[in-house]
C-alpha positions as CSV (number, residue, x, y, z in Angstrom):
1,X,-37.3,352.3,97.4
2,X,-34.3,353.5,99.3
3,X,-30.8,353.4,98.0
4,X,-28.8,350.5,99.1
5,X,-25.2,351.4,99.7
6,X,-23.4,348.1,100.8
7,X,-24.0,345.5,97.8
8,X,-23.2,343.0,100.2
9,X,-25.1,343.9,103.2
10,X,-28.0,343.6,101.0
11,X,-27.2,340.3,99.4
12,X,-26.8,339.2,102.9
13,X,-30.9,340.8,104.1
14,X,-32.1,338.8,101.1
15,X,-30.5,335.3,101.2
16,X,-32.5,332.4,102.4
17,X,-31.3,330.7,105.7
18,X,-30.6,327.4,103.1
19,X,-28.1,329.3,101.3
20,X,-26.7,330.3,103.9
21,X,-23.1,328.8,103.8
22,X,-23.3,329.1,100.1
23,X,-23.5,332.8,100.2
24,X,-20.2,333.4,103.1
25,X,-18.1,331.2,100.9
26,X,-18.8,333.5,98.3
27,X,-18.2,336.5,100.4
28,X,-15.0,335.4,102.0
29,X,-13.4,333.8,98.1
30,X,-14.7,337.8,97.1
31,X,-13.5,339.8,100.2
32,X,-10.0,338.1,100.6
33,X,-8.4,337.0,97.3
34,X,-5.1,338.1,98.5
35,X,-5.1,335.8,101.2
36,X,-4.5,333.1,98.7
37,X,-2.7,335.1,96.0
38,X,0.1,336.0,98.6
39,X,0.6,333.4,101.0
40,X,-0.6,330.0,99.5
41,X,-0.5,326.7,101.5
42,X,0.5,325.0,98.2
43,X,4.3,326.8,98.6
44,X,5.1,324.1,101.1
45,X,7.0,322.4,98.2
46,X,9.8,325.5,99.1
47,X,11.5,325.8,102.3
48,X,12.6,329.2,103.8
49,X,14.2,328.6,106.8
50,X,16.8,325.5,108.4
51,X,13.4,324.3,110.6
52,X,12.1,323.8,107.0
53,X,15.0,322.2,104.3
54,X,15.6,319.1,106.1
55,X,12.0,318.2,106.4
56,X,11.5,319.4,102.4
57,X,14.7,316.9,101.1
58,X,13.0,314.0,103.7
59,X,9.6,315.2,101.7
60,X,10.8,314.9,98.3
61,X,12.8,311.4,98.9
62,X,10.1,309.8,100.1
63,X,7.8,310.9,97.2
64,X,10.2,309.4,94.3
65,X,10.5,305.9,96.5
66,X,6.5,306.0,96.7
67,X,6.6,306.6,92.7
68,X,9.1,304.2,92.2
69,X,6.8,301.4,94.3
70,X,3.8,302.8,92.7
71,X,5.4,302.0,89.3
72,X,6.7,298.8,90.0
73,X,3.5,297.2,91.3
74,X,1.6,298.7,88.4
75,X,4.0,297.0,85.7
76,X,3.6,293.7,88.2
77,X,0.0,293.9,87.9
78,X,-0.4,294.5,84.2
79,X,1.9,292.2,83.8
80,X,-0.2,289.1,85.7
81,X,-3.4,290.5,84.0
82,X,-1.9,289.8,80.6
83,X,-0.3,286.7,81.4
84,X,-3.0,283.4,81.2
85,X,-2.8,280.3,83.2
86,X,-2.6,277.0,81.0
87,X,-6.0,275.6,80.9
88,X,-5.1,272.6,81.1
89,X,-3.0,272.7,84.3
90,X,-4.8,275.1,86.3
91,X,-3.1,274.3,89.4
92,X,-4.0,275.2,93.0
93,X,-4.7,278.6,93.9
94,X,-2.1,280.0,97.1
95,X,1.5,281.2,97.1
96,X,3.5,278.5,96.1
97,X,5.5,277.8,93.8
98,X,7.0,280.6,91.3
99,X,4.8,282.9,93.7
100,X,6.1,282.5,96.9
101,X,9.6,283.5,95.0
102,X,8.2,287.0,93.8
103,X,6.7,287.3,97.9
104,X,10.9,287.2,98.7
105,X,12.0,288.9,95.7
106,X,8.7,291.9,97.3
107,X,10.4,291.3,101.0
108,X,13.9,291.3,100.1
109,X,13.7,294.7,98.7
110,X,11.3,296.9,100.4
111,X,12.4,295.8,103.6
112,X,15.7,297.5,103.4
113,X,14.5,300.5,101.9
114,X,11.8,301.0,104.6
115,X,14.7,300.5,107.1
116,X,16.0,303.2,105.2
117,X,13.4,305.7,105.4
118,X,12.9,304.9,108.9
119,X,16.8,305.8,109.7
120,X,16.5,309.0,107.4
121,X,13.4,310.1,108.9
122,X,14.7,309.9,112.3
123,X,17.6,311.8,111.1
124,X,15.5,314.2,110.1
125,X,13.9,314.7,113.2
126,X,17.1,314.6,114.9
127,X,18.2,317.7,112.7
128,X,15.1,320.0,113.5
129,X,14.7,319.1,116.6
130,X,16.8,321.7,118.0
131,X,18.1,325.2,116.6
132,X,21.8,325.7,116.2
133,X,21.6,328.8,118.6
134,X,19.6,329.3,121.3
135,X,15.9,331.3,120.6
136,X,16.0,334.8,121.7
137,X,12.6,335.2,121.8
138,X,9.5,332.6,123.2
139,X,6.3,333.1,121.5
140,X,3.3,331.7,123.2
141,X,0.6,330.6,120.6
142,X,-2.6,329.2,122.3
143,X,-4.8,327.4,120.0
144,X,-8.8,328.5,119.8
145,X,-12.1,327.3,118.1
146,X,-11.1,329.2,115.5
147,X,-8.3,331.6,116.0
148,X,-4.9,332.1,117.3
149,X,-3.8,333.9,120.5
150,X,-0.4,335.2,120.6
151,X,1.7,336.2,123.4
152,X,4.8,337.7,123.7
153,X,6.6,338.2,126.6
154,X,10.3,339.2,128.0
155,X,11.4,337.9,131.3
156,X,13.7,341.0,131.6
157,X,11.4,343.5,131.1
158,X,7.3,342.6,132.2
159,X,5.6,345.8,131.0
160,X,7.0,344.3,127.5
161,X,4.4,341.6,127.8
162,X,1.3,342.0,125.0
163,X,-0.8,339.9,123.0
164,X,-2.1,339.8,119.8
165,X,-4.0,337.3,117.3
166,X,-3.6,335.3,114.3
167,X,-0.4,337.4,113.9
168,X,2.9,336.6,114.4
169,X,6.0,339.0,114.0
170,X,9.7,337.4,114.5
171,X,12.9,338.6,113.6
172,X,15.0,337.5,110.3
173,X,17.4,335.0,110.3
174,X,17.2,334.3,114.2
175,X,15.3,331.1,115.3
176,X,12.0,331.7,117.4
177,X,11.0,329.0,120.2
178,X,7.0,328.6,120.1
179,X,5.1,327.4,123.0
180,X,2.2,325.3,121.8
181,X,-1.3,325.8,123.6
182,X,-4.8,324.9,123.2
183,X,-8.3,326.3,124.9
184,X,-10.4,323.7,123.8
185,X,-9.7,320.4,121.1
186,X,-6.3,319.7,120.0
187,X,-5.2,322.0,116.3
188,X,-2.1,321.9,115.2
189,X,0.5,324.7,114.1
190,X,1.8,324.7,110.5
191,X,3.7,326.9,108.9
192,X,4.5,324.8,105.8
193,X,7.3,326.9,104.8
194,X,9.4,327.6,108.2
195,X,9.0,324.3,109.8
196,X,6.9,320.8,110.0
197,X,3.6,320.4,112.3
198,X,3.5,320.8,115.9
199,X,-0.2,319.6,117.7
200,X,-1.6,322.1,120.0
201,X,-3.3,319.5,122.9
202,X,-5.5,320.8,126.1
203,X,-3.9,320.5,129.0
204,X,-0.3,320.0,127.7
205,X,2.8,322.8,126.2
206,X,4.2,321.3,123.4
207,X,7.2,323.2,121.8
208,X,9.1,323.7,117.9
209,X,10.5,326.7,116.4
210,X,11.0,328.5,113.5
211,X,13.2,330.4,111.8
212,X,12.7,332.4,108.5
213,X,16.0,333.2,106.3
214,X,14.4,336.0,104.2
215,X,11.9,338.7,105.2
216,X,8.4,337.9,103.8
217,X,4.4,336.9,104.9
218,X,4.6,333.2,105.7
219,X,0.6,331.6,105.9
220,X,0.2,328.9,108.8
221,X,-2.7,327.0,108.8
222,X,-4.4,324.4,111.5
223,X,-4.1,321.3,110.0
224,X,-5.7,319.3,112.5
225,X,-9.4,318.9,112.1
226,X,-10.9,320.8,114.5
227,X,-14.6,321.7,114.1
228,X,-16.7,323.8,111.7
229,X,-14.6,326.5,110.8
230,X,-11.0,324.6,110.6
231,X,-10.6,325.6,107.1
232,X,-10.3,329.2,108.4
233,X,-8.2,328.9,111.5
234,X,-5.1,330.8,109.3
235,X,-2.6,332.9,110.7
236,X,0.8,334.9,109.1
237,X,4.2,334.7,110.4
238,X,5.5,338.2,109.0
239,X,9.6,337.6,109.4
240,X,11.4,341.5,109.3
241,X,14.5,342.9,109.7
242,X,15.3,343.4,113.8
243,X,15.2,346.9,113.3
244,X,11.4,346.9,112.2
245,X,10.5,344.2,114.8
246,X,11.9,345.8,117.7
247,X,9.3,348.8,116.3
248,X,6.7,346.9,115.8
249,X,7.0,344.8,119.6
250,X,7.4,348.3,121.4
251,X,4.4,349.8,119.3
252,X,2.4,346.9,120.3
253,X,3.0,346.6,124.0
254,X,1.6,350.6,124.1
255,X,-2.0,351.3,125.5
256,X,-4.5,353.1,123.2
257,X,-4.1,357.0,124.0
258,X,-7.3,358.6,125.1
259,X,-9.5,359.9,122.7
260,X,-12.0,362.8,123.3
261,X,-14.0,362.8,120.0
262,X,-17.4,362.6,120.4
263,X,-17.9,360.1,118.0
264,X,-15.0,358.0,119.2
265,X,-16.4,358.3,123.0
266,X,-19.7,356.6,122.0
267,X,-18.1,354.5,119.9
268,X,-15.9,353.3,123.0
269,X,-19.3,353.0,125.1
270,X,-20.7,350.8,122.3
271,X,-17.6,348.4,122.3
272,X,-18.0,348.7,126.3
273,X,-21.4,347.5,125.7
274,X,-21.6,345.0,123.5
275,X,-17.9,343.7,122.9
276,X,-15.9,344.0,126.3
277,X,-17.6,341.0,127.8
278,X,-14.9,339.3,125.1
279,X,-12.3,341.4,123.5
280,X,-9.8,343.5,125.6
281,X,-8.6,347.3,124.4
282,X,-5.6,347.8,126.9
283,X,-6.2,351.8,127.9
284,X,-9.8,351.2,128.1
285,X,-11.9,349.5,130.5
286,X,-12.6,346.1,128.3
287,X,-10.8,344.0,129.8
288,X,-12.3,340.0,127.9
289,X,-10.2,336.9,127.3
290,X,-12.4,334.7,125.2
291,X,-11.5,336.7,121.9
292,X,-8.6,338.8,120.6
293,X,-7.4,341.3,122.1
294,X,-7.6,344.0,119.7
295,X,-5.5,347.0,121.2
296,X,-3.5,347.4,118.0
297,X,-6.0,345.6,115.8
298,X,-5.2,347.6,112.8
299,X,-1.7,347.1,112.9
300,X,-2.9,343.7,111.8
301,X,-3.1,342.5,107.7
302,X,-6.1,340.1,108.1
303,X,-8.5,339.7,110.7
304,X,-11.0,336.7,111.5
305,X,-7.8,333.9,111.6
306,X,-7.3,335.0,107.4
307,X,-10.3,335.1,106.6
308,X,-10.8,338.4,105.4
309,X,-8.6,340.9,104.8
310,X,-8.3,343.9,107.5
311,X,-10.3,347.3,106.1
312,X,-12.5,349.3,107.9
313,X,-15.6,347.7,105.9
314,X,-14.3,344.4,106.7
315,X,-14.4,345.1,110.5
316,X,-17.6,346.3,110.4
317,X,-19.2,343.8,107.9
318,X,-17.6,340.8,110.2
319,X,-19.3,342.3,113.3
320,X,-22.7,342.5,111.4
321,X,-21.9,339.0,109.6
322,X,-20.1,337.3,112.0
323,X,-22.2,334.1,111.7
324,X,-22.9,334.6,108.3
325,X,-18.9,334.8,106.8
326,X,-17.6,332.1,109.3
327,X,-21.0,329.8,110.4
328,X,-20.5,328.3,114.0
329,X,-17.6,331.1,115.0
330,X,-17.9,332.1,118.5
331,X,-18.3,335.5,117.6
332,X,-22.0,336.2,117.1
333,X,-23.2,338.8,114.6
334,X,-24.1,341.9,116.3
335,X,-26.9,344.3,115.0
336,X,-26.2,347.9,114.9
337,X,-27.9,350.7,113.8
338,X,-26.8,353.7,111.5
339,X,-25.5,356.0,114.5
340,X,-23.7,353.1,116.6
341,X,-22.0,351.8,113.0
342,X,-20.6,355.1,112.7
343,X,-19.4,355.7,116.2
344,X,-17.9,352.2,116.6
345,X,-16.1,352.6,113.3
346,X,-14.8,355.8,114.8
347,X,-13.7,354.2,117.7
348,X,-12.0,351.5,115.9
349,X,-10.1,353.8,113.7
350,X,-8.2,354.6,116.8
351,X,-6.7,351.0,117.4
352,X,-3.5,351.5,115.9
């Protein structure tokens, strides 16, 4: 029997079609712990940037009112459980009475606290709706079944322009307009820490932005049910210092330098083949804009919208896997033999 060097490929070969989703929930909890450990959703309860405080305080008062109700009705209710009516004057049943008192007492005071929330909450909106300075940079997200699309762009300087995915780098401490797209159904943008939720419609450019006070990994999510996968439509905002952005933005809008390896040549025909009808390489000739464009794609920390993390054996077990790891993607698994996994992951290794 030969040896079998990828546990999981082999996992994968063997698994009935009925366990299907079973067995990529496994992989992806097993291939991308950090995902979670690092950036979890549940750190919404903390703000980290001025988008985000306002909306945390109008979060947090609203929760102790709803307590406070929920509390109050409760002791109402016991209370009329244990109390019994007089058997013999059992009265009429309706809201007379003693009960159409406690119905004024109810109106009297929740409707000036929900006047109250109303005013508070629009104050709120009021105060995020705008940055105190004007953004800098405009980031255009476009919304897809299931991934992010990234643009950058700088109306003084063109070649500047470049794309990325499920990625998105912005200076610290200076507030970032985003333009809000979407492909296909509407999704919406959340980045619980950095700023409230934003809906991503066809057909329409909504707008918010964000601003992060501390440099860091921020996780965004689509919180907007959206198909299949929505559960793993993720993204990162990664916030640096300006130094290390303006690096990172001029790195990025770079082509791929030519590469005369052998092994990185076939690999490129392979990606030509079999890839380029989605993904574009900007040096090469793929040229696709259904998927990522994955010129730099590992300069990136996850790939597959946070689903797994980005390592050479996570590129090429996505590519094999694809439908396997995130069922009804658009990306279809691809087979490959021995000689075009090698070359491919050769030519790969050169998107930096």
């Amino acid at each position: 029997m030969p040896k079998v060097k990828n546990l999981r490929f082999a996992r994968r070969a063997l698994t009935p079609p009925s366990f299907t989703v079973a067995a990529a929930s496994a992989s992806i909890l097993i291939a991308a712990p950090s995902a979670h450990a690092q950036a979890p959703l549940n750190y919404f309860l903390h703000a980290a940037g001025p988008a985000a405080y306002p909306t945390r305080t109008l979060g947090w008062i609203f929760t102790a009112i709803c307590v406070v109700v929920c509390v109050i009705v409760s002791a109402l209710l016991i209370g009329a459980l244990r109390r019994r009516r007089d058997p013999a004057s059992p009265g009429e049943i309706g809201a007379t009475g003693e009960g159409m008192r406690w119905i004024w007492i109810g109106v009297g005071v929740s409707g000036p606290v929900l006047a109250g929330m109303l005013i508070f909450a629009l104050f709120t909106l009021q105060q995020v709706a705008t940055p105190l300075q004007s953004p800098a940079i405009t980031v255009t997200v476009t919304a897809y079944d299931w991934w992010w699309k990234v643009s950058y762009s700088d109306p003084h300087e063109p070649a500047q322009r470049f794309e990325t995915a499920n990625e998105i780098h912005i200076p610290v401490g200076e507030p970032i307009r985003i333009v809000l797209k979407s492909a296909d159904v509407i999704h919406t943008f959340w980045v619980p820490r950095l700023a409230g939720k934003t809906q991503a419609i066809p057909g329409q450019a909504n707008e918010q932005w964000i601003q992060a006070d501390s440099p860091g990994v921020y996780r965004g999510q689509c919180s907007q049910f959206c198909g299949a996968q929505h559960a793993h439509m993720a993204f990162e905002v990664v916030a640096q210092s300006r130094a290390d952005y303006n690096n990172w933005s001029e790195q990025q809008a770079r082509r791929i330098s030519a590469n005369v390896a052998a092994s990185v040549v076939a690999g490129n025909k392979i990606f030509l083949d079999r890839c380029a009808g989605c993904h574009a390489v900007r040096g090469t000739d793929a040229s696709g804009a259904l998927a990522p464009d994955l010129t730099h794609l590992n300069s990136r920390r996850m790939i597959a919208a946070g689903t797994l993390r980005n390592t050479a054996e996570n590129q090429l077990d996505w590519i094999a896997h694809a439908q396997l790891i995130k069922p009804d993607a658009r990306m279809p698994s691809i087979n490959l033999n021995r000689e075009d996994v090698t070359n491919l992951r050769a030519f790969l290794s050169t998107l930096d």
